[in-house]
KOLROSE-425435 format. One line per 8 residues: number of its first residue (from 1); their letters; for each residue y, x, z of C-alpha. Coordinates in steps of 0.05 Angstrom, whole numbers, plus 5000, padded with zeros to 4 digits. Example, Ala and Ser with C-alpha at 12.3 -4.5 7.8 and 13.67 -1.06 7.14 Angstrom:
1) AS) 4910/5246/5156; 4979/5273/5143
END
This chain:
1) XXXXXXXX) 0613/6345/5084; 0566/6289/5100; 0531/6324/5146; 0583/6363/5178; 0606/6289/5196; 0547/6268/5218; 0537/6331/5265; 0611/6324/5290
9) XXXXXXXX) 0591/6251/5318; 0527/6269/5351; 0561/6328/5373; 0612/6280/5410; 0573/6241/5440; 0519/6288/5468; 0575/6325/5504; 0599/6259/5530
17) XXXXXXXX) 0527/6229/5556; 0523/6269/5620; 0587/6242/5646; 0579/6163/5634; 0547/6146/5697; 0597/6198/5733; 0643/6175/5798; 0705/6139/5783
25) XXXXXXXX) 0768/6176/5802; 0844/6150/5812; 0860/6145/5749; 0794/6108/5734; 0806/6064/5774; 0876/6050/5764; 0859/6021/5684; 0791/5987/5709
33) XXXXXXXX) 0829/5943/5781; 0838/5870/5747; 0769/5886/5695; 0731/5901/5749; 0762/5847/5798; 0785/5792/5747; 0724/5748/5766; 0759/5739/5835
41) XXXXXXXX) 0827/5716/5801; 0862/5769/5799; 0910/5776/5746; 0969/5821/5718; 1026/5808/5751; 1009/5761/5807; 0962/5818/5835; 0980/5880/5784
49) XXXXXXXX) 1046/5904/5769; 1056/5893/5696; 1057/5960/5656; 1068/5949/5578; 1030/5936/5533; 0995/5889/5587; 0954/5857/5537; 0911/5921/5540
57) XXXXXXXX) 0890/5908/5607; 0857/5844/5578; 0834/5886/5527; 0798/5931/5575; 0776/5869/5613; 0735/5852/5550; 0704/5916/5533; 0693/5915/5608
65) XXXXXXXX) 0648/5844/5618; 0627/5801/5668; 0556/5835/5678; 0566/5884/5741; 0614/5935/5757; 0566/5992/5751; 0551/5959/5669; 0626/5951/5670
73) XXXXXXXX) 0647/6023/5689; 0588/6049/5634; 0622/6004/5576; 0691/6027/5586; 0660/6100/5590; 0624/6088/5528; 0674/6062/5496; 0711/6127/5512
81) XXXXXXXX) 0656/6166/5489; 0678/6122/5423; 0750/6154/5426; 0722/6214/5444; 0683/6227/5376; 0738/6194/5328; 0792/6248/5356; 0726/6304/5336
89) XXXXXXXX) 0718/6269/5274; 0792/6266/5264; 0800/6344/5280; 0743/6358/5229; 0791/6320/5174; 0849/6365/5200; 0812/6431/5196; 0779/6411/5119
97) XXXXXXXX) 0856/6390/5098; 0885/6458/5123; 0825/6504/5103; 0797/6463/5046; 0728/6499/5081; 0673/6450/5098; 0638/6508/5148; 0715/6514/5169
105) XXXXXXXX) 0725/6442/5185; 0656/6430/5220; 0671/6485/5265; 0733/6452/5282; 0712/6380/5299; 0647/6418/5337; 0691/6456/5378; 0734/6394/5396
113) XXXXXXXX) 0662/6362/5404; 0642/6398/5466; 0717/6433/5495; 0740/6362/5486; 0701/6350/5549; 0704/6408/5583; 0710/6378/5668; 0783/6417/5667
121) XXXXXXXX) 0814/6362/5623; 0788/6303/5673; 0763/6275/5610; 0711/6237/5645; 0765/6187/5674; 0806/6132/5630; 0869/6172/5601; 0916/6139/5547
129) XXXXXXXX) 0914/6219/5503; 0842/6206/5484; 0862/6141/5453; 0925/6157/5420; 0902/6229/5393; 0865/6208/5330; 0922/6165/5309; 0980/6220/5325
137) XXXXXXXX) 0934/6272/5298; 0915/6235/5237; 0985/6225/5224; 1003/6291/5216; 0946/6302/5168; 0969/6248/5125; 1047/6262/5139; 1022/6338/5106
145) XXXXXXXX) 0987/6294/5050; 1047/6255/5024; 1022/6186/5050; 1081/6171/5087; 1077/6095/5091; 1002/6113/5120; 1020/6169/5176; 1075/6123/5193
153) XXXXXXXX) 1035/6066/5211; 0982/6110/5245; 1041/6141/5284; 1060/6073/5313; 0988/6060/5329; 0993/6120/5372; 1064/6092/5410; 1012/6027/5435
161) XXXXXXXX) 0975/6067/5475; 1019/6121/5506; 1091/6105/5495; 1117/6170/5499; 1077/6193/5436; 1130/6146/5406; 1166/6217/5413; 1130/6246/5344
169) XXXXXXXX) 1177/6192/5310; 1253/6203/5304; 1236/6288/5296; 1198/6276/5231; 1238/6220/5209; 1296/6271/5199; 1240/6317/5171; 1225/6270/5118
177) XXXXXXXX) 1306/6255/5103; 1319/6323/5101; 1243/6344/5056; 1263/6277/5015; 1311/6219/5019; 1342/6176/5066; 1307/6101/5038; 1237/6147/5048
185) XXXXXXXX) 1258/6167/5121; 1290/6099/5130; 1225/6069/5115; 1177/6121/5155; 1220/6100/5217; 1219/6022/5209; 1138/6024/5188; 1129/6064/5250
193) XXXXXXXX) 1161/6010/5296; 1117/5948/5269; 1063/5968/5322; 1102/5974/5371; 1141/5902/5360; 1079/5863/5344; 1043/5902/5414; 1121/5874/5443
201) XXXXXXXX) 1118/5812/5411; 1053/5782/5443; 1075/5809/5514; 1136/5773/5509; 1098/5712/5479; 1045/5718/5532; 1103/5717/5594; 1109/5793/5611
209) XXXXXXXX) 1183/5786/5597; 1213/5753/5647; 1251/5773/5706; 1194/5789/5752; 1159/5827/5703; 1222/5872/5688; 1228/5886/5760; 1156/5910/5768
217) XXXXXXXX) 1166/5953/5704; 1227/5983/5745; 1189/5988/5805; 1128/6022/5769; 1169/6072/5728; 1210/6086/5798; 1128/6111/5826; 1118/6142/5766
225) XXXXXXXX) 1174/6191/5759; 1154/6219/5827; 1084/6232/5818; 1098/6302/5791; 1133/6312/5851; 1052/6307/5883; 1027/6360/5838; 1081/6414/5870
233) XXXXXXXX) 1053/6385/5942; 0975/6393/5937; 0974/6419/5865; 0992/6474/5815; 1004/6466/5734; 0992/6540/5735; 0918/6535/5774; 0915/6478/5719
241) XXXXXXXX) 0921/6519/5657; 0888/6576/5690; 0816/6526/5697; 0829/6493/5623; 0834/6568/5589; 0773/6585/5644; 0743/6523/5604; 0763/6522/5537
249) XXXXXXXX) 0762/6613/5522; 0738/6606/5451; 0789/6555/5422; 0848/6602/5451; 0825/6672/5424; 0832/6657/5358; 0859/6588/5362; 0922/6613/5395
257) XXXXXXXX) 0941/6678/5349; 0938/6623/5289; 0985/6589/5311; 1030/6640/5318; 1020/6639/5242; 1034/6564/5220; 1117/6578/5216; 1094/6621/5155
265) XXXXXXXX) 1054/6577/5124; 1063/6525/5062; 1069/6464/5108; 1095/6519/5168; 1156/6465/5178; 1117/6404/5188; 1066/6429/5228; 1111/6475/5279
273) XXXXXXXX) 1147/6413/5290; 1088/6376/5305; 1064/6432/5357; 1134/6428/5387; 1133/6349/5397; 1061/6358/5432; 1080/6410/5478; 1159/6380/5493
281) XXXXXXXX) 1111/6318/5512; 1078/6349/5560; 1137/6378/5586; 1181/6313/5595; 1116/6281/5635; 1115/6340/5681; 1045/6363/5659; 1016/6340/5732
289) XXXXXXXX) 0953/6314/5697; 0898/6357/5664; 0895/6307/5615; 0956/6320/5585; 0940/6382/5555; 0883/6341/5510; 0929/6351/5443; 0937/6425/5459
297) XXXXXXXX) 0861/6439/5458; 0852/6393/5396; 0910/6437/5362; 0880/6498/5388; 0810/6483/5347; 0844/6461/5290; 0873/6530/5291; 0811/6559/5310
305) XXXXXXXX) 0782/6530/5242; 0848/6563/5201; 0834/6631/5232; 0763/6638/5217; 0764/6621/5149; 0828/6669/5134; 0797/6728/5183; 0796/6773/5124
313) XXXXXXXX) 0781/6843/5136; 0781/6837/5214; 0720/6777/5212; 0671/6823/5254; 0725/6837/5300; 0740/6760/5310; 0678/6735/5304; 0647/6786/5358
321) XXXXXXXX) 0708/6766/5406; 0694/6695/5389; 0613/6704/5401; 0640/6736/5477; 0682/6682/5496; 0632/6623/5478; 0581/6661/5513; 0620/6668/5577
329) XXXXXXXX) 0648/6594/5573; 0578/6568/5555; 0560/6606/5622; 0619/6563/5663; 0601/6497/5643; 0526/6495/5638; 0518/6456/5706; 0579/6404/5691
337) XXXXXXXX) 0530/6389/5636; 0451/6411/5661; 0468/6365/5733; 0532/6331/5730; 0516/6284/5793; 0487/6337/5833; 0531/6341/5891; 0534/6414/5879
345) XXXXXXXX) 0564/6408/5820; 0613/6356/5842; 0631/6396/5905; 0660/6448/5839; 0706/6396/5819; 0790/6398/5841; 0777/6325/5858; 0715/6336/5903
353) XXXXXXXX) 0739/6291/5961; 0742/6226/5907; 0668/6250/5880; 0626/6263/5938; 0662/6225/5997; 0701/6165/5968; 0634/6133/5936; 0592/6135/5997
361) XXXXXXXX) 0657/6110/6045; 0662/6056/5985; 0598/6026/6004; 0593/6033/6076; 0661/5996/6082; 0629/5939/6038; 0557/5932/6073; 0597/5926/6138
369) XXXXXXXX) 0641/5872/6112; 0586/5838/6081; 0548/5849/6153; 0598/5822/6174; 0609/5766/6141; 0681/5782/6119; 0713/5771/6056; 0790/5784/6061
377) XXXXXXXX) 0826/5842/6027; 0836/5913/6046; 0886/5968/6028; 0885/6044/6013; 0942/6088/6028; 0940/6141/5984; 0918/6151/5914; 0848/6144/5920
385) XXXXXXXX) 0850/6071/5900; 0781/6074/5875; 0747/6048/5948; 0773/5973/5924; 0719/5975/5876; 0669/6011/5913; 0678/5966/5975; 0680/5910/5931
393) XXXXXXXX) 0746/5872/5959; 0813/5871/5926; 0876/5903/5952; 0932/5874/5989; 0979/5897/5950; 1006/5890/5883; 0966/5963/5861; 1009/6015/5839
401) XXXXXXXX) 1000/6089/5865; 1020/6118/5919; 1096/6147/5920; 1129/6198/5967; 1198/6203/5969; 1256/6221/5966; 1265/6141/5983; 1337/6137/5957
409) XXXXXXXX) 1322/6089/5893; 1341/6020/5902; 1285/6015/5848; 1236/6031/5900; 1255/5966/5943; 1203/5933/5902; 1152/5983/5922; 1161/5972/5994
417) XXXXXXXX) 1159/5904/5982; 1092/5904/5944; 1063/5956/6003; 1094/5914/6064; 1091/5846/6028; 1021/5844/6007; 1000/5870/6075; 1035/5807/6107
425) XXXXXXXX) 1012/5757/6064; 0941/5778/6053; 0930/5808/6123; 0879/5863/6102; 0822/5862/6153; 0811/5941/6144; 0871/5995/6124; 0843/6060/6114
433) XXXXXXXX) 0897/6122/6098; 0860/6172/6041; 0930/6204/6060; 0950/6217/6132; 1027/6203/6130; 1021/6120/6154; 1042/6103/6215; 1001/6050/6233
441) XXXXXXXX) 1033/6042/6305; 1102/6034/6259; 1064/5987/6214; 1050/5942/6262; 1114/5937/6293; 1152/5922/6220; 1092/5864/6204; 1071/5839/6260
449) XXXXXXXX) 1004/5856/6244; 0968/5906/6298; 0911/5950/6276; 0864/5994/6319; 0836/6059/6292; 0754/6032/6276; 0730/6112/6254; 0758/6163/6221
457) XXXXXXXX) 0702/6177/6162; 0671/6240/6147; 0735/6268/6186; 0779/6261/6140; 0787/6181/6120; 0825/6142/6182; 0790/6064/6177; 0833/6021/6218
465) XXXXXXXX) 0813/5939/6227; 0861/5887/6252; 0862/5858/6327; 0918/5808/6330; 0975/5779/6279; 1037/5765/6314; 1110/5746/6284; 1162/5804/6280
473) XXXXXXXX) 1225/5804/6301; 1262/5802/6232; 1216/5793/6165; 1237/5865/6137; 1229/5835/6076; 1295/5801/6071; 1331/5869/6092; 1375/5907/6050
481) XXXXXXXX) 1344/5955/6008; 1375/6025/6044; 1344/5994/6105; 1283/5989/6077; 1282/6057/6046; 1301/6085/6113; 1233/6045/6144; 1192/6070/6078
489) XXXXXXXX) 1218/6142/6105; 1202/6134/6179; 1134/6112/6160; 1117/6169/6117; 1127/6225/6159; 1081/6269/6157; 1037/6310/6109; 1030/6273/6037
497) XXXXXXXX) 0961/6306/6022; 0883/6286/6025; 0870/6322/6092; 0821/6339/6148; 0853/6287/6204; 0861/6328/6272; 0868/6278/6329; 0846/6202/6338
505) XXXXXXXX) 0773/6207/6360; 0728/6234/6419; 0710/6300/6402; 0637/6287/6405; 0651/6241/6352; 0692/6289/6315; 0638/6340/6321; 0588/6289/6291
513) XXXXXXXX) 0631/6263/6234; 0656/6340/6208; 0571/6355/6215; 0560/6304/6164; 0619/6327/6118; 0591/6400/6120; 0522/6370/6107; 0545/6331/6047
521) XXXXXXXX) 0595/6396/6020; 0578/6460/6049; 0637/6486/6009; 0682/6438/6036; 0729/6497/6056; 0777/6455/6099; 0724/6411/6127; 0691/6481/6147
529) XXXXXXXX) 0743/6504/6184; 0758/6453/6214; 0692/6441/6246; 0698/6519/6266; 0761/6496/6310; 0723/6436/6341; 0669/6474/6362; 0718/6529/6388
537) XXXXXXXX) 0752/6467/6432; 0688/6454/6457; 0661/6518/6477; 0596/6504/6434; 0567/6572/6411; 0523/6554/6335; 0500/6607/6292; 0501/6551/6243
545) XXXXXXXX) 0580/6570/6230; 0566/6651/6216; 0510/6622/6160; 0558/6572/6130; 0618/6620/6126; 0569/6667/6096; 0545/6621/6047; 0616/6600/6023
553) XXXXXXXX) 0638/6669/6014; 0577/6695/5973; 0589/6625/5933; 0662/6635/5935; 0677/6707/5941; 0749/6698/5924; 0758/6649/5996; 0813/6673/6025
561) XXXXXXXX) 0807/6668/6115; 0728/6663/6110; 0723/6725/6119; 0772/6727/6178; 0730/6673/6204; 0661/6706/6207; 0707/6764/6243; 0721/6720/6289
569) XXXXXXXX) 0652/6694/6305; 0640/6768/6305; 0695/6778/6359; 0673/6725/6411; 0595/6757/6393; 0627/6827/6408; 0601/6852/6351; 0660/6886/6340
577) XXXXXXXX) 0639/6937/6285; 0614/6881/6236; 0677/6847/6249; 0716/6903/6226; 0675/6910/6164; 0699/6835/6151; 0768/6847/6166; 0777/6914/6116
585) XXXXXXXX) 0741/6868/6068; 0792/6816/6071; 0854/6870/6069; 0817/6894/6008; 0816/6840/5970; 0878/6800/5991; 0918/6858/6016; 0944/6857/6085
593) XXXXXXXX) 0967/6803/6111; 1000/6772/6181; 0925/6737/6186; 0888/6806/6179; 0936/6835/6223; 0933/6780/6277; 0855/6790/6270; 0866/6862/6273
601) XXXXXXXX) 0893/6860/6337; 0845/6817/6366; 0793/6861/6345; 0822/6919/6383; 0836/6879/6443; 0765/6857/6447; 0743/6930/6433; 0784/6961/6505
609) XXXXXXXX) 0846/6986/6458; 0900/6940/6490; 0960/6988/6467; 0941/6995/6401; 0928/6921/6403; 0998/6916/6427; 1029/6954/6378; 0991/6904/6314
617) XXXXXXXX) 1011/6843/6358; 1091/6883/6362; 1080/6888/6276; 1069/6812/6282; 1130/6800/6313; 1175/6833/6276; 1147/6798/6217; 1157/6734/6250
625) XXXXXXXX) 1200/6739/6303; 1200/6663/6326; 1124/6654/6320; 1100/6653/6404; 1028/6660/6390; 1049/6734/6370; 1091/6750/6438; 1040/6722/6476
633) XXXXXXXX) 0987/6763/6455; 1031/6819/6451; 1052/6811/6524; 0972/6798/6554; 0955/6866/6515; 1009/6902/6545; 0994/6873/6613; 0924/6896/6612
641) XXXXXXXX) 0946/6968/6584; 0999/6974/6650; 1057/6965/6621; 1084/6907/6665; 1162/6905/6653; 1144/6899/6579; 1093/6840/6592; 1135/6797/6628
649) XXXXXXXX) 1196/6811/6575; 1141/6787/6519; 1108/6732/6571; 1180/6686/6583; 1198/6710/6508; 1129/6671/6485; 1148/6615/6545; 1218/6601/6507
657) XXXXXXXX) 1190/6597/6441; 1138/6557/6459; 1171/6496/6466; 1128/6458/6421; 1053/6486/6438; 1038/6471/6508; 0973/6524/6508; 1024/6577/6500
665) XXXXXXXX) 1063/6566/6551; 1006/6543/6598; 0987/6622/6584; 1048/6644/6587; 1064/6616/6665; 0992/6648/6676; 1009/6714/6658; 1075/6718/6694
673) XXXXXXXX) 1033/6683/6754; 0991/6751/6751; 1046/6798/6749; 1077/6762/6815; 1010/6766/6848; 0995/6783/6906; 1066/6781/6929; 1068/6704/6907
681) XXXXXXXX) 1012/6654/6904; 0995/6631/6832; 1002/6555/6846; 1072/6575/6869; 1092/6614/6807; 1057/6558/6768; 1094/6507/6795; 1166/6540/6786
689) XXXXXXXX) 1140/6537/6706; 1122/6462/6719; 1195/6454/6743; 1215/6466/6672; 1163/6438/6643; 1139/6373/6671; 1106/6334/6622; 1060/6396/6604
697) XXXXXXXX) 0988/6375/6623; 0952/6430/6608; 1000/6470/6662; 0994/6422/6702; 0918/6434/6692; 0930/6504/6703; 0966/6492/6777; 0908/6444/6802
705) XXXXXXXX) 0857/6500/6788; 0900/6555/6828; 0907/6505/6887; 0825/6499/6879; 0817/6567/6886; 0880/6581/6938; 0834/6534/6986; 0878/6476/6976
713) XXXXXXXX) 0826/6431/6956; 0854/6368/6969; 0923/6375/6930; 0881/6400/6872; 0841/6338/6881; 0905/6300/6878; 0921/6333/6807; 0862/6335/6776
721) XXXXXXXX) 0856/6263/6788; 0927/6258/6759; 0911/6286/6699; 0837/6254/6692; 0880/6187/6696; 0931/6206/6635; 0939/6213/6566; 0919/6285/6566
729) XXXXXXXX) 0882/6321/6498; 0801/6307/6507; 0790/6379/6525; 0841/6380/6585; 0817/6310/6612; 0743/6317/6598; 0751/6392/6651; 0789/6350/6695
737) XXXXXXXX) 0741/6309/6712; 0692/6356/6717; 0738/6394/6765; 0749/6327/6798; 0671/6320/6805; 0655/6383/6842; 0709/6362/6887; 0678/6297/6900
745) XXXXXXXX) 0634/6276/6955; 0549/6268/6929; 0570/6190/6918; 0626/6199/6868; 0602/6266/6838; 0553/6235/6787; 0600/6180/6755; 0647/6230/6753
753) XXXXXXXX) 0608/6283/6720; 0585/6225/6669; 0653/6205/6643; 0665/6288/6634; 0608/6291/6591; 0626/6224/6554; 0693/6257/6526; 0662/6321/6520
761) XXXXXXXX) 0581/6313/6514; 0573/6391/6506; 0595/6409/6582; 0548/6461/6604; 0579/6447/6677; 0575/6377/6684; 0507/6376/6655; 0482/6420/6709
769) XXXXX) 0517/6381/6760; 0486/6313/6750; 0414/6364/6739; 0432/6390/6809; 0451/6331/6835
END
């Protein structure tokens, strides 16, 4: 037994060495804020919402030190690594006290050893299961054992960490009444709750039970409710349990059947009720962390342990099914383990973005404050609170994660104080949104404080830095708390996910910062397509894209839209036969779909089959008869296959729809403007579209060219100068001016062409201009 110990441990903590240098995540963050920042006075509950027990914050502001955050970050990790092999060693004891098997048990607290770990569980950040485990597991053992007084104690251990474990309680407590007596139950229950009042006790004598801290309990359980709510907006429990049984095979083909056994067994009662607590836990918090399904694997080995030893006659079978599944698993995590900082490997992670992107933003924001000589706060919107610690400057507000609403909790008051608050009183120098839906124009407006946009990192990380501080109108702080949930509404419209940020820069810029993205994550899917459309807006031709796609798909080949995007490379190249190849490929594998249809039809557009390209484009419509992309290309197809009546049916059906996208109905005038022609001039037909449209620059756009080209050169000069001189999109100001140029006598022609190629740098026209001359 001795050794079976012995390997357990070194077991534990070889599977937990790769990962305690790894990048801090959200979570990681959240437990390390006043450690890590406590030298610079900040403290629970001035700066920190109180969450009980506080005094473990101190706690982990002990095991976390004054030497550095980087010796900081590897204490608390080691100290997890700690945790890690007590809850193997712990899992050992509960496979020996099932099995009475020594081989039985070892393989137990092994397996929990290494799937323990496994990246699927996010065990490499600070989580509350990994602490309270060994004490709710070693309960049970000891509950089975007929130490009652003992399991009871080790049960309230467990309620310190992770309050809801406090769950396992009142169940077993009418176990025990109804196994043995009422005094016996009477006692399990009271010896459970002395943890919990002595962990109460010193809060309360340390000043966490006031009025101020019961409000920012209120306010913090208010957030916390809703963040399960986040997991149904950029998340799925099912992709969750699909990449922890990816992760953990071996423990869950025997491990699970076993279970199925333990109702029949001589402690069947005890222990089904104890698998029912764990998983009606994870149930009641919603499941939205990995991490919560922790006590699921650790059951699942324990069981793993029970089945091997009582295989029986079917032990080759088992074992051979076992051997298959390790093998495959080993296969899946030997690089989370061989190169766990390789950016490779971290790019394989759900949390890529906080991996690869947050650490290097981190320090860039810091050696530009410290450049510059600035040392005020800064605040994150979002949940990727981990840049205060990387950039080395604490956060405005009172840190507590982000929330998205509904905002119809007077609870929640408290949070837009903290968020609104702390930015008027500390008046963060930078706010950068890990989450697009702040609006920073609003922001201003409700504080007083004005912010300009500085860069938006890697493309997806808006950095804004504060111009001016002026006083606003009414301090929304003293307004009543509907109010305020009606501003926290109106200033988080929009999408509540870690995104690819469309507008706010040149696109040059834009161009430059998605480059480095792609450089840094090849298999940044979003960030890939995303630079695909930039480069489309620009009219930049790379055969960089076509290698990239490729490259994702043969690393990925279960990508959905790659595909569809190297067909459309494939398109514009009219290399129409390899694009079909990639289309068919797509329908294969996904089935068809409205995108393999819509590329479908561009396909036989491009190849000279406008009515069958009609027809796919007609398919599209009926699908989704509101969508004016579909009409639109529906109605050009039929106009180039004769059928004119048709087109202009389809052309003012795409026009009414749409309202909202300006480039369709720019098109859509267009086309109609060619089916009048030659009987009416284009400009004219363009213009009766402007009527009911006048704010539309991009028509407007459209008009100035057809008065260029009808000879009218100085009206279009007029326009083009109009729209050179307004808020237009990059693209549509940038040709402006270009337009502008070659109107332009030799004197203005140059500057001209220069502030063209200054929005868009890749203009193959207005290069050759200032080239001609």
């Amino acid at each position: 037994m001795t050794i079976a110990i012995t390997l357990t441990a070194i077991a534990a903590f070889l599977c937990k060495l790769p990962f305690l240098r790894f990048p801090m995540d959200e979570d990681f963050a959240f437990y390390t804020y006043v450690p890590h920042f406590r030298k610079d006075g900040i403290r629970v509950k001035k700066d920190y919402l109180a969450l009980l027990p506080a005094w473990r914050t101190n706690l982990l502001s002990l095991v976390y030190g004054n030497g550095g955050w980087e010796k900081g970050v590897f204490r608390i990790r080691l100290a997890l690594a700690l945790a890690h092999a007590a809850t193997a060693l712990v899992v050992l004891w509960a496979g020996f006290a099932l099995t009475h098997s020594v081989w039985a048990a070892a393989a137990a607290g092994l397996l929990y050893a290494l799937f323990g770990t496994a990246p699927a569980l996010s065990c490499h950040t600070v989580n509350m299961e990994q602490v309270y485990l060994p004490f709710a597991l070693g309960g049970m053992v000891m509950f089975l054992d007929g130490s009652y007084e003992v399991s009871a104690l080790m049960f309230g251990v467990a309620a310190i960490p992770k309050i809801a474990s406090g769950i396992y309680v009142p169940p077993l407590t009418l176990l025990l009444w109804h196994r043995a007596d009422l005094p016996t139950a009477l006692a399990f229950a009271l010896i459970s709750a002395i943890p919990s009042a002595i962990s109460l006790a010193a809060d309360l004598l340390a000043g966490y039970g006031d009025a101020e801290s019961r409000n920012q309990i209120r306010t913090r359980l208010a957030v916390a409710v809703r963040l399960p709510k986040l997991k149904t907006i950029y998340g799925s429990i099912r992709d969750d349990i699909r990449a922890i049984v990816h992760e953990t095979l071996p423990v869950w083909v025997i491990g699970a059947p076993a279970l199925a056994f333990v109702p029949f067994t001589a402690e069947g009662m005890a222990l089904s009720l104890f698998i029912l607590i764990t998983l009606s836990m994870i149930w009641f918090q919603g499941g939205y962390s990995r991490y919560h399904y922790l006590p699921v694997v650790a059951l699942l080995c324990v069981a793993t342990a029970a089945g091997l030893s009582h295989a029986g006659q079917f032990a080759a079978g088992i074992m051979a099914a076992f051997a298959a599944a390790s093998l495959l698993t080993a296969f899946r995590l030997f690089p989370f383990y061989a190169r766990p900082l390789h950016p490779r490997t971290l790019a394989r992670y759900d949390k890529f973005d906080q991996y690869l992107y947050l650490p290097r933003l981190g320090k860039a924001l810091g050696r530009l404050m410290k450049m510059r000589k600035e040392n005020g706060r800064i605040f994150v919107w979002g949940n990727f609170t981990q840049l205060y610690q990387y950039a080395g400057r604490p956060a405005s507000d009172e840190f507590i994660h982000y929330a998205v609403g509904p905002w119809n909790d007077e609870r929640l008051a408290g949070y837009f104080d903290t968020i609104i608050g702390g930015i008027m009183r500390h008046r963060p120098l930078y706010i950068i949104k890990s989450f697009p839906d702040f609006d920073m124009e609003l922001v201003g407006k409700t504080t007083g404080l004005r912010y300009r946009l500085l860069k938006i990192w890697l493309g997806r990380f808006p950095v804004y830095r504060m111009v001016s501080v002026t006083t606003p109108a009414q301090d929304p702080l003293t307004l009543d708390w509907r109010k305020k949930m009606d501003l926290m509404e109106q200033l988080t419209k929009g999408k509540h996910t870690p995104c690819m940020v469309e507008n706010g820069q040149p696109p040059r810029t834009a161009i430059k910062e998605c480059r480095r993205l792609i450089r840094l994550n090849y298999s940044d899917t979003e960030g890939l397509f995303h630079l695909a459309r930039l480069y489309e807006e620009a009219g930049i031709e790379d055969s960089e894209l076509a290698t990239l796609f490729k490259r994702l798909i043969d690393e990925r080949p279960g990508q959905k839209m790659a595909r569809l995007a190297l067909a459309k490379l494939c398109i514009k190249g009219k290399d129409t036969a390899t694009a079909a190849l990639y289309i068919a490929d797509e329908e294969r594998l996904f089935g068809v779909s409205a995108s393999t249809l819509f590329y479908r039809g561009h396909l036989l557009k491009g190849a000279g089959e406008p009515q069958k390209a009609a027809e796919t484009f007609a398919e599209l419509c009926r699908r989704e008869p509101l969508n004016g992309e579909y009409a639109l290309y529906r109605a050009e197809c039929l106009h180039t296959a004769g059928e004119y009546a048709e087109a202009r049916r389809s052309f003012l059906r795409a026009w009414d729809m749409g309202e909202q996208q300006e480039w369709i109905r720019t098109r859509a005038a267009l086309g109609i403007a060619a089916l009048d022609a030659p009987e009416k001039r284009e400009h004219e037909t363009i213009g009766e579209f402007m009527a009911k449209d006048a704010k539309n620059l991009p028509l407007a756009y459209a008009r100035a060219s057809a008065l260029e080209r009808d000879g009218r050169a100085e009206a279009a000069r007029k326009e083009f100068s109009d729209i050179a001189a307004s808020d237009a999109a990059p693209d549509i100001k940038g040709a402006a001016l270009f337009r502008l140029a070659r109107l332009s006598a030799n004197g203005a022609r140059a500057g001209l062409a220069r502030q063209c190629l200054k929005i868009l740098p890749h203009h193959g026209g207005a290069r050759e201009l200032l080239k001609n001359g």
